[in-house]
C-alpha positions in Angstrom: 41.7 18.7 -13.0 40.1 15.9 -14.8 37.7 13.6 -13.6 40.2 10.8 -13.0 42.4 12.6 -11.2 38.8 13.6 -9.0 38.1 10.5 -8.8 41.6 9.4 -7.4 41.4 12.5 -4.8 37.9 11.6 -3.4 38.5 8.2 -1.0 41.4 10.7 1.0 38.9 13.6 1.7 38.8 12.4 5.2 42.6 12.7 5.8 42.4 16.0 4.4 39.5 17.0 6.4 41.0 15.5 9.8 44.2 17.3 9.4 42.2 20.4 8.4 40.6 20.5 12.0 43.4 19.1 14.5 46.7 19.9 11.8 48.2 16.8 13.6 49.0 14.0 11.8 49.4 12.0 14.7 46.1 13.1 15.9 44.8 12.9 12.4 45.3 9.1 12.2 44.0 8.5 16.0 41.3 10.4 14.9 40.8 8.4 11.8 41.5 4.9 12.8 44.6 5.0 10.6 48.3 4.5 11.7 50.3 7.3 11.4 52.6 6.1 8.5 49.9 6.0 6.4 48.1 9.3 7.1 51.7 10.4 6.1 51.6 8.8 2.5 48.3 9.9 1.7 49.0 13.5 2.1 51.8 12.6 -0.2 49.9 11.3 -2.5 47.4 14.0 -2.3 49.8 16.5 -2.7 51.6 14.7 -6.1 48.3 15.0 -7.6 47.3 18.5 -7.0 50.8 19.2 -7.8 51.3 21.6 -4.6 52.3 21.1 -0.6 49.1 21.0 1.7 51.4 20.9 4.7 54.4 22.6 5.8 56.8 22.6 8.9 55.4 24.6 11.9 57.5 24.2 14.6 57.5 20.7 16.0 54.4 20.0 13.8 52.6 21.0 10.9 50.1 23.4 9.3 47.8 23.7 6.2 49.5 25.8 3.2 47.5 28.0 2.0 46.0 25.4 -0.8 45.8 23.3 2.2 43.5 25.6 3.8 41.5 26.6 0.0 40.7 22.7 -0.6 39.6 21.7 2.9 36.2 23.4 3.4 35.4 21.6 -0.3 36.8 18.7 1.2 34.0 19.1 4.0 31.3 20.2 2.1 31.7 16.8 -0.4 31.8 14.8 2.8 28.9 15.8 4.0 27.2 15.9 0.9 27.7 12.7 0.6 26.6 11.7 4.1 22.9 13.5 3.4 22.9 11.5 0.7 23.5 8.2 2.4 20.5 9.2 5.2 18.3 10.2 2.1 18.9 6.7 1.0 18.3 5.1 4.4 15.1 7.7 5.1 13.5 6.3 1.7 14.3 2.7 2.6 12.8 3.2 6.1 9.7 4.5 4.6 9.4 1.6 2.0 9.8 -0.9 4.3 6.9 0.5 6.1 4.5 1.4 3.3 1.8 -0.7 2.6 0.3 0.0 -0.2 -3.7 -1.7 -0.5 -6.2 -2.2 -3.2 -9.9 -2.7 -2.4 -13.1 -2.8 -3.7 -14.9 0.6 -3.5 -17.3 -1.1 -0.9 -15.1 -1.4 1.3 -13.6 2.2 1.2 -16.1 4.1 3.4 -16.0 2.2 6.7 -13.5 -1.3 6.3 -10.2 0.7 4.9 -10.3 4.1 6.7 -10.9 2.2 10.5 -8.0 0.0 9.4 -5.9 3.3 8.7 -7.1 4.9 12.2 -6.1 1.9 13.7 -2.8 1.0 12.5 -2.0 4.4 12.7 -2.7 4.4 16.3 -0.5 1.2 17.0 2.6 2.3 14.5 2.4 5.7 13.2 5.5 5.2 11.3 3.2 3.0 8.7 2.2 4.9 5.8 -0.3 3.9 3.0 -0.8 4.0 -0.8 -4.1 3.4 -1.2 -6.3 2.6 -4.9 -9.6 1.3 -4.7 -11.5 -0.3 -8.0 -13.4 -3.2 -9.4 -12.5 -6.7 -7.8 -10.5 -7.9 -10.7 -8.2 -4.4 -10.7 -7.5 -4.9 -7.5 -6.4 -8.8 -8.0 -4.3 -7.0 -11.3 -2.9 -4.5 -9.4 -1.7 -7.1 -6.5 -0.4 -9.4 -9.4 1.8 -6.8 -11.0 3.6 -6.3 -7.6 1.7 -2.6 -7.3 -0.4 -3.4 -4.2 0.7 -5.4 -1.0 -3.0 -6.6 -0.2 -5.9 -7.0 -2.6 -9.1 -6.8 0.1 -11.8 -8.0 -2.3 -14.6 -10.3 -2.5 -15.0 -14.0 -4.0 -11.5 -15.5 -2.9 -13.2 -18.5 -2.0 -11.2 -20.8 -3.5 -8.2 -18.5 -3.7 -7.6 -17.6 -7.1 -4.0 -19.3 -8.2 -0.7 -18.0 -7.0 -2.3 -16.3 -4.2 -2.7 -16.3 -0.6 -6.0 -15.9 1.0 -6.9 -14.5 4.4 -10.6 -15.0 5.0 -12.4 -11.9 6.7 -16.1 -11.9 6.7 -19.1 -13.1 4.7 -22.4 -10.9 3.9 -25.7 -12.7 3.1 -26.9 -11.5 -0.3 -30.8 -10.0 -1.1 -33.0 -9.2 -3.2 -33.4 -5.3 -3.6 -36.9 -4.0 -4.3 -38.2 -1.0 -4.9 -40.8 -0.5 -1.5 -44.0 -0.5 -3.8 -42.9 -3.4 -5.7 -45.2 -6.3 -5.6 -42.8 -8.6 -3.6 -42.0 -5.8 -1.1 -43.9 -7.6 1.2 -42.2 -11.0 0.9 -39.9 -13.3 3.2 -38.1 -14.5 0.6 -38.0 -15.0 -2.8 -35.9 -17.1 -5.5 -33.5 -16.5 -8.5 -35.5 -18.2 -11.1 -38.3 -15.8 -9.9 -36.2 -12.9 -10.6 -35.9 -14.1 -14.0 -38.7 -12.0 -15.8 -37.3 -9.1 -13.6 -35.1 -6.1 -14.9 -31.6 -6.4 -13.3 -30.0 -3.8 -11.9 -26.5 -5.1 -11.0 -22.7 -3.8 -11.5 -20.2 -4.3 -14.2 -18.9 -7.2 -15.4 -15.1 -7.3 -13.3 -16.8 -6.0 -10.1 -17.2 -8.8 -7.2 -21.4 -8.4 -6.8 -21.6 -9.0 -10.7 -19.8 -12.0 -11.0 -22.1 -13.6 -7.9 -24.7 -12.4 -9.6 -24.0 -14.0 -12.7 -23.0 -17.3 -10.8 -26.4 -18.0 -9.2 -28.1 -17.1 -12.8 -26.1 -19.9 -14.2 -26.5 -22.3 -10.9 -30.5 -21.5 -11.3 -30.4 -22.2 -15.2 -31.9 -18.9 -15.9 -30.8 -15.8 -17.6 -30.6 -12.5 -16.0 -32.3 -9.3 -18.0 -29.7 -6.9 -17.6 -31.5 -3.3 -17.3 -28.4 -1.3 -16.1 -24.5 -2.2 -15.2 -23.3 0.5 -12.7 -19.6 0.7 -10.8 -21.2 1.7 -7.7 -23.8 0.2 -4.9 -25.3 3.1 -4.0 -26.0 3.8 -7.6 -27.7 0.5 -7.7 -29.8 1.2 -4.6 -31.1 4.6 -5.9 -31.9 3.0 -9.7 -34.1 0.5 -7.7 -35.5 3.1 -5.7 -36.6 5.2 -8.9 -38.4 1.7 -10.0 -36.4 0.7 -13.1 -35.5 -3.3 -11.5 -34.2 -4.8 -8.6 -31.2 -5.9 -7.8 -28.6 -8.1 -5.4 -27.3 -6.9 -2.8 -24.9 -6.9 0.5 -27.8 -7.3 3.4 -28.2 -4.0 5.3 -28.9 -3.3 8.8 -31.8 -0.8 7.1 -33.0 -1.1 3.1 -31.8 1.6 1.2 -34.5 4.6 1.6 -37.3 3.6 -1.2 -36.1 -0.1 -1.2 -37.2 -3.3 0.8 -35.3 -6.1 0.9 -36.0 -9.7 0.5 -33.7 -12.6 2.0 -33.1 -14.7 -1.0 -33.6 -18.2 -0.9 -30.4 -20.0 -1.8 -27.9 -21.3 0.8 -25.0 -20.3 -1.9 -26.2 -16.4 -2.1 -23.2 -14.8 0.2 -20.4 -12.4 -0.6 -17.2 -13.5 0.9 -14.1 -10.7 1.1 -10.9 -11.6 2.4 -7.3 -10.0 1.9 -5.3 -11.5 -1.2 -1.7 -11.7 -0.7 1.6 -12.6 -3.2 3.3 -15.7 -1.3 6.2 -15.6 0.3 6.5 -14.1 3.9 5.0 -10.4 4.2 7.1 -7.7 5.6 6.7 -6.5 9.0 4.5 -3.7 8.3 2.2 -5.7 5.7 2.0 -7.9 8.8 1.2 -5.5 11.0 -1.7 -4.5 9.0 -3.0 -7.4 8.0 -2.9 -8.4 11.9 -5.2 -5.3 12.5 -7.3 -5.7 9.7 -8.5 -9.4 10.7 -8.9 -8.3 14.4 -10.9 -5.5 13.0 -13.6 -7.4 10.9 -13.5 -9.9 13.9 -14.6 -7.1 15.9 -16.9 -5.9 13.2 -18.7 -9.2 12.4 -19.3 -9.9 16.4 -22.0 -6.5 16.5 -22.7 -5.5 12.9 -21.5 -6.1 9.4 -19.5 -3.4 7.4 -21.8 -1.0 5.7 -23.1 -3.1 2.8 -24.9 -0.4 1.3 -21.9 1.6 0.3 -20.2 1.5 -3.1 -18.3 -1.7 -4.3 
């Protein structure tokens, strides 16, 4: 049979496969939804192109022929073929409409994203997550090409263009010393002081650099870059060893071989907030992004999220 002729055959499967459990057509079409006349023409037509009877006269009613009774468990097996399909297709739509899929800064990976997780996860456990973490401006790159549902990152303050900002927290930033460093023991200290210093800071693209770089320029001096890592604790444990100092997230507790020093400028803070594409979130987005403020709400009212750890 060619495909044509298949293709004619498939939207009657269903009258096939009534009459192939009940072999009433009058139940068939009840069964069906159909009116009886019809059921009638279709097995007509059904049996003009497979060029052989699928019913015959039994009595007052009718039976399958035998071809009747060859084509109907391939009738039933297309059916239902068809029907796993269909819930594959639903099962993947349910689980896309509750993915959210996040991109964050790496400092925000070892306490901020997996309490979000075990949170959400708690409330809906039907949410699942895609999760890539990065420098600042991947994250904004992967949220731009339509690849992440939140960007959590820092410096959104203003929002960057064609995005929408949820605020979440601010951390003061500080000098980073190593402890037997001459200004271990200081309150506080300035950027242009820093200037004859050796830097230790992150790449160019990460969040921390680019703040970095901005209260250089606002001072009107010139860092000395010694090292660009991708990674705080890196940072921390370069300073440690003695080879600069750097800026940093305040911590509860220096970095072990490290004092810090508050740093005198009413502009040194890291702001991170969620990053969103406009246009109304869907329900699971929303859900998170519900927890997630709650959560650094909760977070900022006893301690800030680990600043120490990667970024």
């Amino acid at each position: 049979m060619n495909s044509e002729a298949v293709k004619a055959l498939l939207p009657h499967l269903p009258v096939l496969v009534a009459l192939g459990e009940v072999e009433h057509v009058t139940i068939a079409a009840a069964m069906l939804g159909m009116p009886q006349p019809t059921v009638s023409r279709i097995v007509r037509r059904l049996e003009k192109q497979l060029g052989t009877p699928l019913l015959e006269p039994d009595g007052r009613g009718v039976r399958l022929t035998d071809a009747g009774r060859t084509l109907v468990p391939y009738a039933q097996r297309a059916l239902e073929a068809v029907v796993d399909g269909l819930d594959a297709v639903q099962s993947q739509d349910r689980r896309t409409r509750a993915t959210v899929r996040i991109a964050f800064q790496t400092s925000l990976g070892e306490h901020l994203v997996p309490e979000l997780i075990r949170i959400v996860r708690a409330e809906d456990p039907a949410i699942r997550f895609v999760l890539s973490q990065g420098a600042r401006r991947t994250c904004l790159n992967t949220l731009v090409d339509g690849e992440a549902d939140i960007a959590l990152v820092s410096r959104l303050n203003p929002p960057p263009d064609g995005l929408t900002v949820t605020p979440l927290f601010e951390q003061p930033l500080v000098v980073l010393v190593p402890s037997d460093h001459p200004r271990a023991a200081s309150t506080s200290t300035t950027i242009r002081d820093l200037a004859s210093e050796p830097i230790i800071t992150l790449k160019p693209g990460y969040g921390l650099r680019g703040s970095v770089d901005d209260l250089f320029a606002r001072a009107g001096a010139l860092p000395t870059i010694a090292f660009e890592g991708e990674d705080l604790r890196t940072v921390s444990g370069l300073v440690a060893s003695g080879l600069g100092v750097g800026i940093m997230p305040a911590a509860g507790t220096p970095p072990p071989g490290c004092a810090q020093i508050r740093l005198d400028d009413p502009r040194a803070t890291r702001d991170i907030g969620a990053a969103l594409l406009p246009g109304a979130p869907r329900a699971a987005v929303t859900t998170v992004l519900t927890a997630l403020v709650a959560l650094t709400a909760r977070d900022n009212r006893h301690e800030q999220p680990n600043p120490r750890e990667s970024t």
